[in-house]
C-alpha positions as CSV (number, residue, x, y, z in Angstrom):
1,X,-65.9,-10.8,-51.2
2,X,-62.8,-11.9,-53.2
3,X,-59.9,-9.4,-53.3
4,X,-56.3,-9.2,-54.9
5,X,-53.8,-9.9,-53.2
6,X,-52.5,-6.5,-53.3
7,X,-55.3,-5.2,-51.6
8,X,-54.2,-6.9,-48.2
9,X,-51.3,-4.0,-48.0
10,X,-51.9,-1.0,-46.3
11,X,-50.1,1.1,-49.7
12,X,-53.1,-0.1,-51.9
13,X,-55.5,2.0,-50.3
14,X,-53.7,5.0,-49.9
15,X,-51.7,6.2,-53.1
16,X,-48.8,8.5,-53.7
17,X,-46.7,7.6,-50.6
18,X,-49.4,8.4,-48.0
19,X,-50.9,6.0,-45.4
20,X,-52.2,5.7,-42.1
21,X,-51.3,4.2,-38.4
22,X,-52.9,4.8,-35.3
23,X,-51.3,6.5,-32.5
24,X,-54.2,7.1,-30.3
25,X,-55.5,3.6,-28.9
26,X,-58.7,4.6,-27.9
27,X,-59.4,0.4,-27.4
28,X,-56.4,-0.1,-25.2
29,X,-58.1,2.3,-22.9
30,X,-61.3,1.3,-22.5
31,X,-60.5,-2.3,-21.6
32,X,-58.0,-0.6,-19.1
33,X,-60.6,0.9,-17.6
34,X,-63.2,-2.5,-17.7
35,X,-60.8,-4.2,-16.3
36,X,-59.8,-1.6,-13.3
37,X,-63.7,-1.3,-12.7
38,X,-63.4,-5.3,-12.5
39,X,-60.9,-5.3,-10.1
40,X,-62.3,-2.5,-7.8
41,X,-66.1,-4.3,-7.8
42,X,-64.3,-7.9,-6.7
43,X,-61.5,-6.9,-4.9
44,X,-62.5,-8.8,-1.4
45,X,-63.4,-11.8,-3.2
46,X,-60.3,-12.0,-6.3
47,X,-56.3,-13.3,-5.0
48,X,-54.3,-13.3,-8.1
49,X,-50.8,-14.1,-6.8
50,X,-48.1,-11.8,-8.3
51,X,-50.8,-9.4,-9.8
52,X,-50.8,-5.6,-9.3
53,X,-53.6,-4.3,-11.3
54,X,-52.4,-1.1,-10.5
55,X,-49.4,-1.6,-12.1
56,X,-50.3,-4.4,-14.6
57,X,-53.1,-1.8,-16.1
58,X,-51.3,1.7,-16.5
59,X,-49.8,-0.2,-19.8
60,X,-53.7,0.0,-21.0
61,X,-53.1,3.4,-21.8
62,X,-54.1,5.5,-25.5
63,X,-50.5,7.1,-26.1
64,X,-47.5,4.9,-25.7
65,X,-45.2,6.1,-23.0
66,X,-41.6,4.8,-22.7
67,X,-40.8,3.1,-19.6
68,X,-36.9,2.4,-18.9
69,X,-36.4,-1.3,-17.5
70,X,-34.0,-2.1,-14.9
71,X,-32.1,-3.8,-17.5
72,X,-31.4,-1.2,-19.2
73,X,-29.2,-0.1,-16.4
74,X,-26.9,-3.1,-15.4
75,X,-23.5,-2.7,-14.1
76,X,-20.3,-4.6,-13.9
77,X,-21.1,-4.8,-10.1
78,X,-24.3,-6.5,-10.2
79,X,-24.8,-9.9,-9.2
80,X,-26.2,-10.6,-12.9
81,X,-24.5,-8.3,-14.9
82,X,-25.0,-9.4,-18.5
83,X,-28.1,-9.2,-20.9
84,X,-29.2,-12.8,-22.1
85,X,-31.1,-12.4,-25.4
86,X,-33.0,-14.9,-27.5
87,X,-33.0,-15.1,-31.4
88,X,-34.4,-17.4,-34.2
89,X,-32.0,-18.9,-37.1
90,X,-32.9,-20.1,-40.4
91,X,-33.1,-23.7,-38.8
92,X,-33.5,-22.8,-35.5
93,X,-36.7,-20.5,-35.7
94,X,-38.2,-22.0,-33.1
95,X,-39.8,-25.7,-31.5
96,X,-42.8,-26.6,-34.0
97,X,-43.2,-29.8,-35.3
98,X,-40.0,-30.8,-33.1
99,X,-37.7,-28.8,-35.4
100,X,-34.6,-30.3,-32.8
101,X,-35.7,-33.2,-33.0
102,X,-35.2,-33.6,-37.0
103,X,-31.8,-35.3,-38.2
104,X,-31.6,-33.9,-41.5
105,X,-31.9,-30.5,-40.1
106,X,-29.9,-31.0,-37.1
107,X,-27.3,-32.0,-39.1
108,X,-27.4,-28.9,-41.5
109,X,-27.2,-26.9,-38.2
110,X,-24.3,-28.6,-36.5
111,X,-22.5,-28.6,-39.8
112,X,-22.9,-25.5,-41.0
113,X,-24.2,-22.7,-38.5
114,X,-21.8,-22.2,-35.5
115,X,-24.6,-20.1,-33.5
116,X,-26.6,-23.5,-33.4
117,X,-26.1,-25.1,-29.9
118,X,-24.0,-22.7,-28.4
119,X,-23.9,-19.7,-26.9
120,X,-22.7,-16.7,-28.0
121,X,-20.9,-13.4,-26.9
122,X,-18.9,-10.8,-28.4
123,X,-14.7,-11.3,-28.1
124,X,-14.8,-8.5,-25.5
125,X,-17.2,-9.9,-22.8
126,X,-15.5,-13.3,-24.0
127,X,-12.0,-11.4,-22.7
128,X,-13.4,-10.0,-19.5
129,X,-14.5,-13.7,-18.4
130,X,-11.6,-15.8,-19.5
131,X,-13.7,-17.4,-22.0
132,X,-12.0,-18.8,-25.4
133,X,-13.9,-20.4,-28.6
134,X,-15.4,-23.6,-27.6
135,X,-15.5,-23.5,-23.9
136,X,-18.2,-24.4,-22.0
137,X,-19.9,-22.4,-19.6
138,X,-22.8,-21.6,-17.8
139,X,-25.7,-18.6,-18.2
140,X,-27.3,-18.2,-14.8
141,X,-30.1,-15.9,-14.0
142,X,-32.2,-15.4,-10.7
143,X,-34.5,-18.2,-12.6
144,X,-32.3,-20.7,-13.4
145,X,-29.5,-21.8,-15.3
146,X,-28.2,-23.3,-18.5
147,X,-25.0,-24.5,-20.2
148,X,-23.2,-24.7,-23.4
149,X,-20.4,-23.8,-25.7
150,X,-19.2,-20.7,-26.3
151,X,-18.8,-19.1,-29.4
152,X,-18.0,-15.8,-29.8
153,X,-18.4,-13.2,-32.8
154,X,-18.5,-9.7,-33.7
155,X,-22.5,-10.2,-34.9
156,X,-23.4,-9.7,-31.0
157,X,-23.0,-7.0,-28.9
158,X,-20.5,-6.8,-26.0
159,X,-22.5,-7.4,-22.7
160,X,-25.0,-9.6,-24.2
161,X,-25.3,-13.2,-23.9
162,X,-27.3,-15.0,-26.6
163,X,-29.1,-18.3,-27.2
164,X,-30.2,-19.0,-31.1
165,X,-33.7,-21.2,-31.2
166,X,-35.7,-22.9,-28.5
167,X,-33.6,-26.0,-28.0
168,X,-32.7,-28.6,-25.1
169,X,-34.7,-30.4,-23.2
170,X,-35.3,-31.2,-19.7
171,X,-36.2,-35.2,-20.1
172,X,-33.2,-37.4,-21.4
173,X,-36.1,-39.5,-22.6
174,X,-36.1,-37.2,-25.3
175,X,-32.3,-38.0,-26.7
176,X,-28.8,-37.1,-24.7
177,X,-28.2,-34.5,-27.7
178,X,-31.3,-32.6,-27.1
179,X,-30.8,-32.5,-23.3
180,X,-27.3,-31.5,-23.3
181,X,-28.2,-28.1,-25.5
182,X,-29.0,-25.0,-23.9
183,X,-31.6,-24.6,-22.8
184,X,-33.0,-20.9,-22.8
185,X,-36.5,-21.2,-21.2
186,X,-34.7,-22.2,-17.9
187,X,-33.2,-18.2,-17.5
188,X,-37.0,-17.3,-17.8
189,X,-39.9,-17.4,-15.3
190,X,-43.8,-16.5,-15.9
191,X,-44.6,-14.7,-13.2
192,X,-47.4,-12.2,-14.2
193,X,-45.2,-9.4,-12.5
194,X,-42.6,-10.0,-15.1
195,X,-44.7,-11.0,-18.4
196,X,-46.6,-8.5,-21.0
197,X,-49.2,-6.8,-19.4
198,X,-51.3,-7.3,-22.7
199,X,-50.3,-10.8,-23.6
200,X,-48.9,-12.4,-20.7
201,X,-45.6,-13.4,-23.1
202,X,-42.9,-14.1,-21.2
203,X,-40.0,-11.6,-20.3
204,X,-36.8,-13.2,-22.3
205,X,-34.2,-10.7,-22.0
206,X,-33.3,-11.4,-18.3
207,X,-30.3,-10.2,-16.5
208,X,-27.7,-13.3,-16.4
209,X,-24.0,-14.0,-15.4
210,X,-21.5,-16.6,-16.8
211,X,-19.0,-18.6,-15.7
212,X,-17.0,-21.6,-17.3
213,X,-17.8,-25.4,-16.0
214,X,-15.7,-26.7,-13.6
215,X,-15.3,-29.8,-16.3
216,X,-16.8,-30.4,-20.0
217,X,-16.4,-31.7,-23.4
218,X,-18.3,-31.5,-26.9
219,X,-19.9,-35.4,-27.1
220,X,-21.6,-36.0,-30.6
221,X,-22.4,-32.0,-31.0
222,X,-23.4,-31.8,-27.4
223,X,-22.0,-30.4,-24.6
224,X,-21.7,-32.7,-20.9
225,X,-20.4,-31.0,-18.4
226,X,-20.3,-29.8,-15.1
């Protein structure tokens, strides 16, 4: 049956301010429980390398609890100290259709957005590491690592380290430009330990550390360095 397009909005159906949202997820715990039952029934004959379903299923729960992460809790001391964060720009959203790989809108990017390419920290975690406007350095997490410019700004929160889009590349075959971006996929891993229990999406905010390359210089809105 054909409806208006206003009846797609949860406010249609319930007038005068009022509305509805669930906050007891019968569902969640039921397939919880399926899957525990699955688990137990199988367990000599299932090996699911870095899989707790103890752990992975107490998330299948029917009221939300808050859990603190570990990286909530980082300190100046740690070996990874920082928070690396991912976001999405208006011509950085993300990689369909090969939105890097476009001229026109690479162009717009690298002319007129200065959180394109590079990677970006407030002026105060910029101070505490020696790091100036245009330098290059490196993001390293227990995964991996990645390099670029820095730019710093107010927008971003001191302690943070953040990537804009899903650019780079780890082919050259694929153009110098694009392989000389950061890259922020490399700070990431998929382990099951460390992804969604519901969806399996990836963990991206990962503890990281900086440093500035040893050598490096912008080449045609690219960084190459070492």
């Amino acid at each position: 049956q054909e409806r208006a397009p206003a009846e797609a909005y949860n406010a249609y159906w319930y007038k005068d301010g009022e509305s509805r949202h669930p906050i007891y997820f019968d569902r969640a715990k039921r397939s919880g429980e399926r899957q525990m039952a699955f688990f137990k029934k199988y367990a000599d004959k299932l090996y699911l390398p870095d899989f707790d379903p103890e752990d992975n299923l107490q998330y299948y729960e029917a009221v939300i609890k808050w859990r603190p992460k570990e990286i909530l809790n980082l300190k100046s001391e740690d070996e990874y100290p920082l928070v690396a964060t991912n976001f999405k720009t208006p011509t950085s959203p993300s990689r369909c259709s090969g939105d890097d790989q476009l001229p026109w809108l690479v162009e717009a990017s690298e002319t007129f957005d200065p959180q394109f390419g590079t990677i970006c920290i407030n002026p105060v975690t910029a101070k505490q590491y020696g790091v100036q406007e245009g330098d290059i350095i490196w993001v390293e997490s227990k995964n991996g690592k990645t390099k670029g410019p820095a730019h710093l700004s107010e927008l971003f929160r001191p302690g943070t380290v953040n990537i804009a889009g899903a650019l780079g590349r780890i082919v050259k075959s694929l153009g110098e430009k694009a392989y000389n971006r950061p890259m922020y996929n490399l700070l990431c891993n998929g382990k099951p330990s460390e992804s969604c229990p519901f969806q399996m999406g990836v963990q991206n905010n990962v503890p990281v550390k900086i440093y500035k390359a040893r050598t490096g210089k912008i080449i045609n809105g690219a960084c190459v360095c070492a």
